[in-house]
Structures are given as C-alpha cells and as structure tokens.
VEXDREN-2710 file (C-alpha; in Angstrom, 1 decimal):
% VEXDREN-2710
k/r/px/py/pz
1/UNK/19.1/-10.9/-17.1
2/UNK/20.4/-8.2/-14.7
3/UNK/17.9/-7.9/-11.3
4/UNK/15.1/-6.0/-11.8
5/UNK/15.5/-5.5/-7.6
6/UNK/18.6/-4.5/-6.2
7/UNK/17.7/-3.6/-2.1
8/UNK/15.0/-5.1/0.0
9/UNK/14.7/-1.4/1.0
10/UNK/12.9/-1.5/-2.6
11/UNK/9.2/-1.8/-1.2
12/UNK/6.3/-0.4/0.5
13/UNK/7.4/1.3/3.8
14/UNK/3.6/-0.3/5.3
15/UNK/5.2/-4.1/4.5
16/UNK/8.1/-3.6/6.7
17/UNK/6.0/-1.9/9.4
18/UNK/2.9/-4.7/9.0
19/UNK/6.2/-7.4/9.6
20/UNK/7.1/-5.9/12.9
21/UNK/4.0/-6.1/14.0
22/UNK/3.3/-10.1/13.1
23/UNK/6.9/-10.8/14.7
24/UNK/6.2/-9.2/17.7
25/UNK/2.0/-10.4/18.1
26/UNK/1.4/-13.6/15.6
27/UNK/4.5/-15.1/14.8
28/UNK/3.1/-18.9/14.7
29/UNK/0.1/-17.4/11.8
30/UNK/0.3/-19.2/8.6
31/UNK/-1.1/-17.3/5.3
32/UNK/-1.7/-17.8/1.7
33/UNK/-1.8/-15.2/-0.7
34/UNK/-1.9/-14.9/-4.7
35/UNK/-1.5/-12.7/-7.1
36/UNK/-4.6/-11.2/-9.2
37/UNK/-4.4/-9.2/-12.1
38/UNK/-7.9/-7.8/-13.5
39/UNK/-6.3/-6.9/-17.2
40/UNK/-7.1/-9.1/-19.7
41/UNK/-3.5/-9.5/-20.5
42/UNK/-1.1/-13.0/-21.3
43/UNK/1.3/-12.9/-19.0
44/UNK/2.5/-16.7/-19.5
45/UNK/5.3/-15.7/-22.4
46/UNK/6.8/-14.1/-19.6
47/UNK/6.5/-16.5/-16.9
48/UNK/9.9/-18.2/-16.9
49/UNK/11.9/-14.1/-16.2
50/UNK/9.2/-13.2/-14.0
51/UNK/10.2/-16.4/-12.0
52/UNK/14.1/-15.8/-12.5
53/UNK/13.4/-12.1/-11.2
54/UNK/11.9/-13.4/-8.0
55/UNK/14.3/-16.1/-7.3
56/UNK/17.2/-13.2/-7.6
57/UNK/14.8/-11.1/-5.4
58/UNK/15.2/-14.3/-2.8
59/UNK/18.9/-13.4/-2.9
60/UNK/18.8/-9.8/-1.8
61/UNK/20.1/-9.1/2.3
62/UNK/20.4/-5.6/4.0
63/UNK/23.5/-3.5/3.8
64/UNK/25.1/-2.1/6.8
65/UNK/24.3/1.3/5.4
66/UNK/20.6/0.4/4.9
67/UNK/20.1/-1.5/8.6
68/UNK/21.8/1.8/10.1
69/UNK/19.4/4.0/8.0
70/UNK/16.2/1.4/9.2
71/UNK/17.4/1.8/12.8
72/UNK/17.4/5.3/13.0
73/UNK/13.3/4.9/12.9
74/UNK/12.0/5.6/16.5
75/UNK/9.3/2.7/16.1
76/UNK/11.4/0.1/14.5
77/UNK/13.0/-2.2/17.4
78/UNK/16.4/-3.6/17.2
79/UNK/15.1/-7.3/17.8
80/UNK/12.8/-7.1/14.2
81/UNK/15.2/-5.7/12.4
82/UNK/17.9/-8.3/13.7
83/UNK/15.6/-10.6/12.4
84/UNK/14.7/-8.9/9.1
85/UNK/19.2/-9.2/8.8
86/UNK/19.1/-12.9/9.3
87/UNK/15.4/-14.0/7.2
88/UNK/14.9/-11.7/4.5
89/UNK/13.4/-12.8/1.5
90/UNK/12.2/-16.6/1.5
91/UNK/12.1/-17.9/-2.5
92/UNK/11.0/-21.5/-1.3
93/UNK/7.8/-20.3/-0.2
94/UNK/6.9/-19.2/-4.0
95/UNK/4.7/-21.2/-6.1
96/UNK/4.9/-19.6/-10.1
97/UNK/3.1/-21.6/-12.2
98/UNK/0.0/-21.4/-15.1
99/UNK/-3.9/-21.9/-13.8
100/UNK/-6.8/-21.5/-16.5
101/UNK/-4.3/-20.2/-19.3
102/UNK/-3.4/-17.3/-17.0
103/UNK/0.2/-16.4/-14.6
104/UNK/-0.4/-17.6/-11.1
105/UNK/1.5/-17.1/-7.9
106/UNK/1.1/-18.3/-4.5
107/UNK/3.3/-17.5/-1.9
108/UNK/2.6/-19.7/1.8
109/UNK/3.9/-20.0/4.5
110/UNK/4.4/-18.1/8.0
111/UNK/2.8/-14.4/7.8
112/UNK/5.8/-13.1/9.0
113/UNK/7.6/-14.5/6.2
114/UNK/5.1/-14.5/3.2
115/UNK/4.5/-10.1/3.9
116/UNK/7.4/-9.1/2.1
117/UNK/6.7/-11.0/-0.8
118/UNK/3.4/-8.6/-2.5
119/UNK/5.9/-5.6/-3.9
120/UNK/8.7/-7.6/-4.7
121/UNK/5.9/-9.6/-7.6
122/UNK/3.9/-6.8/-8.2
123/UNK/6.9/-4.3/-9.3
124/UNK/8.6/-7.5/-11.3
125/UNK/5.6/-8.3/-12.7
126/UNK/4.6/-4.7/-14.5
127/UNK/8.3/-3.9/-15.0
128/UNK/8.9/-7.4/-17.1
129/UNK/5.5/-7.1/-18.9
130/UNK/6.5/-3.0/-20.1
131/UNK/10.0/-3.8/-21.1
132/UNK/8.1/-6.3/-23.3
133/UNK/5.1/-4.2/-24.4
134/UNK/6.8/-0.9/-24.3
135/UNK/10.5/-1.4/-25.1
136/UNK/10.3/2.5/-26.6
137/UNK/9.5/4.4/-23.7
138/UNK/11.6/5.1/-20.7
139/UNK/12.9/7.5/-17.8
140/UNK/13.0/10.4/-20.5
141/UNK/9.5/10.3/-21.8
142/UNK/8.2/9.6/-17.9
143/UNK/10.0/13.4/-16.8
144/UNK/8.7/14.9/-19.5
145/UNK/5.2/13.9/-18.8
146/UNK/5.7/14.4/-14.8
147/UNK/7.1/18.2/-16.2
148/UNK/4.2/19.1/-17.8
149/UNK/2.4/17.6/-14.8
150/UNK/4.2/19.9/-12.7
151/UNK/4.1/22.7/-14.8
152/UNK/0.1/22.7/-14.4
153/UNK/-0.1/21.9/-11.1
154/UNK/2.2/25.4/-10.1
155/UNK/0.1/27.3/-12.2
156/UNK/-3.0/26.0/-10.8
157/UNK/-2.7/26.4/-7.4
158/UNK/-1.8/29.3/-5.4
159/UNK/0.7/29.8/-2.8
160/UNK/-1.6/28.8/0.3
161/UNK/-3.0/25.7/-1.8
162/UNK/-0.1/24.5/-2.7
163/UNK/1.3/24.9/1.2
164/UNK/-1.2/22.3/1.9
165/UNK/-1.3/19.8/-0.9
166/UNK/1.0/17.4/0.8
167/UNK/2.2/14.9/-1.7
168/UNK/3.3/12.0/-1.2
169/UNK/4.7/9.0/-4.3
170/UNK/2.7/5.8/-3.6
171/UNK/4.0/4.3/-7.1
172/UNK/6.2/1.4/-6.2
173/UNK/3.9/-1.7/-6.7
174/UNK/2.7/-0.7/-10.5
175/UNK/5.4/1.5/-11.8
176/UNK/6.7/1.5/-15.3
177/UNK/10.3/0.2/-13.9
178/UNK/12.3/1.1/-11.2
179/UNK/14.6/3.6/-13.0
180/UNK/11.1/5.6/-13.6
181/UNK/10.0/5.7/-10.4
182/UNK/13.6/6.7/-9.2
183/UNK/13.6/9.7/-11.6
184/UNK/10.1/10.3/-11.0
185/UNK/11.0/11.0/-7.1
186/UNK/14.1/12.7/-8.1
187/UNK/12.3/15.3/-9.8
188/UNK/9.4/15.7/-7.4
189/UNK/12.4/16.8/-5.0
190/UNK/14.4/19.3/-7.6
191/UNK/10.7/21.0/-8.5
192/UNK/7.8/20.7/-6.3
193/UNK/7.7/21.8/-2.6
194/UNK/4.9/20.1/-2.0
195/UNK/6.4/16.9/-2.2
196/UNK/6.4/15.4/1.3
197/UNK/7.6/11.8/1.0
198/UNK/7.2/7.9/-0.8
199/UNK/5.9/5.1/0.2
200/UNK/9.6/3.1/-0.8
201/UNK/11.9/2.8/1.8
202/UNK/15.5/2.7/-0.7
203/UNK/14.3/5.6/-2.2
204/UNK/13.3/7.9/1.0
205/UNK/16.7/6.3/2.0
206/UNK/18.7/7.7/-1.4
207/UNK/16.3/11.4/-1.2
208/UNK/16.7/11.9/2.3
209/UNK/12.7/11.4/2.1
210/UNK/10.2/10.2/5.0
211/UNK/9.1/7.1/4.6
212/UNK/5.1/6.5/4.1
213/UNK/2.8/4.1/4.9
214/UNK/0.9/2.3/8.1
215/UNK/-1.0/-0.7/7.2
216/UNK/-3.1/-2.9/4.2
217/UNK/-5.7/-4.9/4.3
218/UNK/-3.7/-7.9/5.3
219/UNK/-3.9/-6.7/8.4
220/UNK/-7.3/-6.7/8.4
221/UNK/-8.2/-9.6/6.9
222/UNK/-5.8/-12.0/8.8
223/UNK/-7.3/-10.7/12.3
224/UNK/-10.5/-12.2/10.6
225/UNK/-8.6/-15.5/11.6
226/UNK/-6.4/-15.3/14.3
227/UNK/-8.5/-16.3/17.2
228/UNK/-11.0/-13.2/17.8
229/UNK/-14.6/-13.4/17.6
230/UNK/-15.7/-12.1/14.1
231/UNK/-17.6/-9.1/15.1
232/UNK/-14.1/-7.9/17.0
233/UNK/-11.9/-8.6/14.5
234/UNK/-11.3/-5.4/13.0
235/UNK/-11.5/-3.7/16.3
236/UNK/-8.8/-6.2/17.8
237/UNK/-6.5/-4.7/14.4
238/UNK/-6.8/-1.5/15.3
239/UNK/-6.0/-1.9/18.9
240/UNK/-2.9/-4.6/18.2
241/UNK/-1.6/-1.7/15.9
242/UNK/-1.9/0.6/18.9
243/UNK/0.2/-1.7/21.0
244/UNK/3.1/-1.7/18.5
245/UNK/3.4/1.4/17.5
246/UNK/1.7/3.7/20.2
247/UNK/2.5/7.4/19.0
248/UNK/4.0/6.6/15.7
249/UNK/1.6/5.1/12.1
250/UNK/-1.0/6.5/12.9
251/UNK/-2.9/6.7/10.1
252/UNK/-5.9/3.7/10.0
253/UNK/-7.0/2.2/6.4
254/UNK/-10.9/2.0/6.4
255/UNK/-12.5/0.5/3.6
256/UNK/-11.5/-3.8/4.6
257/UNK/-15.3/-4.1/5.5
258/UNK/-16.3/-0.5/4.1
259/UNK/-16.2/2.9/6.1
260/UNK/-20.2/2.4/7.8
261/UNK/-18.5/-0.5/9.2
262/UNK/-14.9/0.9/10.2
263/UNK/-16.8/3.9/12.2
264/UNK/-19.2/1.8/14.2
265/UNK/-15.6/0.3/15.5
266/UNK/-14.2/3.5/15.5
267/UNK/-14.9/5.0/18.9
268/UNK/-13.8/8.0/20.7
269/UNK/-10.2/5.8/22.3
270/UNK/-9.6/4.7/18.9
271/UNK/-10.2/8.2/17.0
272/UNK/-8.4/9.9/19.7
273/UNK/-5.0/7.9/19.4
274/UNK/-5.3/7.6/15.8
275/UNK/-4.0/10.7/13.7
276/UNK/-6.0/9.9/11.3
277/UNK/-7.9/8.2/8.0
278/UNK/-6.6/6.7/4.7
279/UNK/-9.4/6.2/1.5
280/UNK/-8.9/3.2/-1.0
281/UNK/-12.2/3.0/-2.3
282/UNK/-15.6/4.5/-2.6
283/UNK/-16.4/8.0/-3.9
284/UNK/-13.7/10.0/-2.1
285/UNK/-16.0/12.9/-1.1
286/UNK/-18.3/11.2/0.4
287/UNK/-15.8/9.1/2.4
288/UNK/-14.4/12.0/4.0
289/UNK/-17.4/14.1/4.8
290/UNK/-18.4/10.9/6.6
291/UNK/-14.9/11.3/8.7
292/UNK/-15.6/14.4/9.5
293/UNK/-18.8/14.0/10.5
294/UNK/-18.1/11.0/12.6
295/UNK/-15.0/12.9/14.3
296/UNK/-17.8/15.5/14.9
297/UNK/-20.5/13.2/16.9
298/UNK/-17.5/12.7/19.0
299/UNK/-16.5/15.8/20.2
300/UNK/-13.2/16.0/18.0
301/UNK/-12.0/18.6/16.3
302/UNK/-11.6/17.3/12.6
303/UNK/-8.6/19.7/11.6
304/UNK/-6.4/18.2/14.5
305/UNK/-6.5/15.1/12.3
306/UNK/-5.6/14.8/8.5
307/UNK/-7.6/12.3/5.7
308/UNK/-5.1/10.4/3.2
309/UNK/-6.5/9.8/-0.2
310/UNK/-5.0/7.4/-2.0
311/UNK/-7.3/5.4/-4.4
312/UNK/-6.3/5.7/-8.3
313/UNK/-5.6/9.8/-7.7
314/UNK/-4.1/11.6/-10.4
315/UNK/-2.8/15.8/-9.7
316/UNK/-6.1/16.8/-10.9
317/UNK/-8.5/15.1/-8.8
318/UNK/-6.3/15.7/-5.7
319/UNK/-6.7/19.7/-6.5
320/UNK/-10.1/18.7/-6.6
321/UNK/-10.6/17.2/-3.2
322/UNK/-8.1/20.0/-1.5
323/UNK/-10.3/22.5/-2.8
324/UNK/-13.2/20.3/-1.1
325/UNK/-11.8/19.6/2.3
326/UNK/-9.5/22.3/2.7
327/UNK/-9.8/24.0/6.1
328/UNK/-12.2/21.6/7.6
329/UNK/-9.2/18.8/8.4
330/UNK/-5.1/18.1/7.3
331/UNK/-5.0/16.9/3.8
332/UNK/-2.7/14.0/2.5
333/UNK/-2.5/12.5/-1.4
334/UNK/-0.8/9.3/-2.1
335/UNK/-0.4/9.3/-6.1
336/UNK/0.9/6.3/-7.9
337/UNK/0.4/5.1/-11.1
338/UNK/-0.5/8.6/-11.9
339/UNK/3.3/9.8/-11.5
340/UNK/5.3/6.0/-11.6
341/UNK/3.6/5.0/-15.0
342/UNK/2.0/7.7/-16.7
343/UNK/4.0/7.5/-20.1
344/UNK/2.6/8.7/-23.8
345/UNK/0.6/5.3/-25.7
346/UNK/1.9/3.3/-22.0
347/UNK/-1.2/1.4/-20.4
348/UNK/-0.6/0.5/-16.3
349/UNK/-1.2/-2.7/-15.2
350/UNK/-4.5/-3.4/-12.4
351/UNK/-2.7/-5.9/-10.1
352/UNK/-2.9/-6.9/-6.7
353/UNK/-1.7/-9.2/-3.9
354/UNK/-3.4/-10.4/-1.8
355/UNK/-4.3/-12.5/1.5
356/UNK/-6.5/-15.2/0.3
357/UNK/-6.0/-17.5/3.7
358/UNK/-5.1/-17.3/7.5
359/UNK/-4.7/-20.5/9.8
360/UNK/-6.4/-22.6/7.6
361/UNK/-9.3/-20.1/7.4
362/UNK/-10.6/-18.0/4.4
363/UNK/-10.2/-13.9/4.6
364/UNK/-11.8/-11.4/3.5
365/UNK/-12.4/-7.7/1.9
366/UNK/-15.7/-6.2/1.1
367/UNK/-14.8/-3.1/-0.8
368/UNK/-16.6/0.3/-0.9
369/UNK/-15.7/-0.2/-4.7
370/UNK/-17.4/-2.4/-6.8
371/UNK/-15.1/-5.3/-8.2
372/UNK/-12.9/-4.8/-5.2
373/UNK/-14.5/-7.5/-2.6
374/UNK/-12.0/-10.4/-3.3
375/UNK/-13.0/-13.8/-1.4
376/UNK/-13.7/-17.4/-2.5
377/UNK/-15.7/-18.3/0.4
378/UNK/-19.4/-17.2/-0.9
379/UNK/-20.1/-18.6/3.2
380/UNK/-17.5/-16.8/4.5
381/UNK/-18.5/-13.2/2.9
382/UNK/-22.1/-14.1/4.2
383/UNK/-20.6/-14.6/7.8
384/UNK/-18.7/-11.4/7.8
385/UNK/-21.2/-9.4/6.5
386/UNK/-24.1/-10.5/9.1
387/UNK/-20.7/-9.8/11.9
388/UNK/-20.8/-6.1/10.6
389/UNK/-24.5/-5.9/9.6
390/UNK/-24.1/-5.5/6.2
391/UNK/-26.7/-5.9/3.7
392/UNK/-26.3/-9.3/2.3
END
C-alpha cells in the first residue's frame, strides 16, 4: 500500500518546536507514551497496515527544499535542525501490538526521539480506519461541506467580525486523510480571509501559510519528572520555554493541572513575556473570563494579549465566543476535526497520544474536562494534586 505520509513536514508545527527544546535542555530524558482511543471501535483488523504505515513513516528524511523552508524560521537553530537531517523518525522504538482485545502502541525511548512519533500514529491511525469504514466519501464531499460552512460563516458575520476571527486549521492529528485536509487548507486560502494559518508544517510550507503551534502537555507532564520539585514543575516549563524561544511561541497551554492551578504559577514575569493563553478543556467562557481577570489583578492590559481556543470548536461556537470576548483581548480559533473530518454519515475518531512515563517516573494530566485526566498512578495523581492544592 502506497504511504499514507509522504514528508516529516506532515505534523504538528508544536512537535517540531517541543524537539528543539528537549535537544537543547533534556537530551539524556527517557519517555514512554501510548496511544488511547476513547471510541468503542476494533481497530485490530487493521493492525498489520497501520504497522506497515508506520514503519514507511520510519523511512521518511527532509528535503533540501523543506530544511531551507525550516531554516528560514527565526527560532529554529541550525544545530536542531542538523540533527532533525541526520535522526528523523526512529521505527525501532515502536511497539504495535494487541492488549485486552484492543490496538496498542507504545513508543520508548529518548524524549527527543519518541516526540515526533504522536501525529505520525494518530493521522495513520484515523486515515486507515476511514478508508475502511468510509471508502465512499472523499476530498469532494469534504469541500462541499467546508463550502456551505463558509458560505454561513460570510453571511454571519460582518465585516469588522470577520477582521477578527482569526482562524487557524488545527486538523492534522484526526483528519479524514491527508488529501482532505490538503483541500480543506486549499480552500480556506481561495475563500476565507480570515484564515490565518495550520498547525502542519508541509502544508504552511505548500500554502505559503504560518505555521501554528507552541507546546502540549508533554511538556508539562515530563517536567513533572525531570529533577524539579513537584510544586515547581510547571513553573520550571514555562520558564525553560522562555529560555528557548525568548520572543517567539508565545502562546502558554493551561489546562495540564487545570487553569486555578496554571494562574497561581502564572505571575506578573511570566504573563508579561508570554503573548498569551491557549484553552483545551473546561467550559471556554469561563476559562477566558478567568484570563482576563487574572491579567487584570496584575496590572495588564488584557487586549495586548490574545486567548487561543482550541478544544473540539466548530465555526459556530467560535462566532459564539468572538461575540463573547471581542474587544476585551485578541482572539484566536484552532478548529480541527470540525474542518479536516466533517463529511456527510462520517463519524471522527477521539484519539490521543500521550506521555504515560518520564525517567522511570509516572506523568500526569488533570484535565478541566471530565474524562480528560489520564494517569495510572492513583498515588501519583494524589501527589500532584496536594503539589497544586487541588481538591483530592
């Protein structure tokens, strides 16, 4: 079967940027992660192409074209992307196999090598199991949904609204297939001004597009054990993040150990260098009225900062929160399933990927969103919760 992936520039643009920062600050950490999917779905009839598709994925190495195009970003230095040319991919560290009648993969290893690894299987993954379900539906049923889509969204806002919707794809990891998503972005270029950008580096590459994205809750989790106390874990992420990328990524993910916790570490240095906030869980209005609030106690002026929503939004609920917040601080909306698998009678996948160890240690991520917190260690969440005081 042909490669489902074609260019390691075909992931998350936060994956490359999280790697730089383990090469340059933990390149000794060792990780373990797995892949989750909360469907109720069989995925084992599948196992043996999903494993082909990853192994060819092992195979893929940067172009000269896309290493020029990489370089040309002021915050990624020559020395990581010298090494990104010489270790891409690393198939040996995958572990595909069946546990309890359901798909498993584990991926371990070195952090700096296992990172690349989550959107590589999650975009196999959905794109094997809707060629299989949904062997009907394609790139032509996909625009003609995003169209109407489109179509509503014009008519809905006006001319000032829509000069501050700021759009941005964030479909990559649970698209229909790649030839959706790359039609998807095509047309969000042709027809909608608002369109500022995607999260997938081959395709800002092929549109001329920025890339999106900071950091996940990797990064998060695995300061929970690389050598700082606890309590300071989160704190000693933010600031690392700092070091790497000073004025550049500036936009901080909240919701690892939910937002109270984020803003008690979230002082006046760290919510003065940092442009600003990303939502992945939690009721969305609430979550941002809190940001503005706290940039309030602090003396900062909200609207010289922008909020990034990016948890399950589809056009309608982003008009809905830019109708809520607008004026009061910059407004962002990462969409992705919404535009990358929306197709007639098509049902997305709910998968993720994620750190279960660092160092030997168990990680962690308590969720503003129930069914969200994902750790084995009932001891562990206890510890990290009296760290933050959290409710146990």
């Amino acid at each position: 079967m042909p490669p489902i992936l074609t260019s390691l520039l075909d992931t998350d643009a936060y994956k490359l940027h999280m790697q730089q920062a383990v090469f340059h600050h933990y390149p000794d950490a060792e990780v373990v992660a797995e892949f989750h999917s909360r469907n109720d779905e069989d995925l084992l009839p599948l196992m043996g192409q999903i494993e082909d598709q990853l192994r060819q994925a092992g195979r893929l190495r940067l172009s000269h074209d896309e290493a020029r195009f990489l370089a040309r970003r002021p915050f990624l230095h020559q020395d990581y992307l010298d090494h990104l040319s010489h270790k891409p991919l690393d198939a040996s560290l995958l572990e595909v196999h069946e546990r309890e009648g359901r798909l498993a993969v584990r991926v371990s290893g070195l952090w700096q090598d296992v990172i690349l690894w989550e959107i590589p299987i999650l975009a196999i993954i959905s794109e094997m199991r809707n060629r299989f379900r949904y062997p009907q539906l394609g790139v032509s049923e996909a625009i003609a949904q995003l169209d109407r889509k489109i179509d509503w969204l014009t008519r809905e806002l006006s001319a000032e609204e829509m000069a501050e919707f700021n759009l941005v794809d964030f479909g990559t990891r649970r698209r229909f297939s790649h030839a959706v998503q790359d039609a998807v972005v095509g047309r969000l270029c042709e027809r909608l001004p608002a369109f500022r950008g995607t999260s997938n580096y081959q395709l800002a590459h092929k549109y001329d597009l920025p890339a999106v994205g900071t950091q996940a809750h990797e990064w998060f989790q695995a300061h929970q054990q690389l050598g700082f106390p606890l309590a300071q874990s989160q704190r000693a992420a933010l600031l690392t993040w700092l070091d790497e990328f000073a004025d550049h990524l500036g936009i901080a993910l909240t919701d690892c150990i939910t937002m109270d916790a984020f803003l008690r570490d979230f002082d006046f240095e760290l919510a003065s260098r940092y442009q600003g906030l990303r939502h992945d869980s939690g009721d969305p209005v609430v979550w941002g009225e809190k940001a503005i609030a706290h940039y309030q106690r602090l003396g900062i002026d909200p609207r010289s900062k922008t909020l990034v929503f990016s948890d399950g939004l589809d056009l309608e609920r982003a008009v809905g929160l830019l109708r809520h917040f607008r004026g009061r601080v910059r407004l962002s909306f990462g969409i992705g399933t919404h535009l990358t698998c929306d197709l007639p009678g098509a049902s997305p996948m709910n998968i993720v990927f994620k750190l279960v160890e660092c160092n030997g240690g168990p990680v962690a991520k308590i969720s503003d969103s129930a069914g969200k917190t994902l750790c084995r260690d009932a001891e562990f969440i206890t510890r990290l919760k009296q760290a933050f005081h959290l409710a146990l």
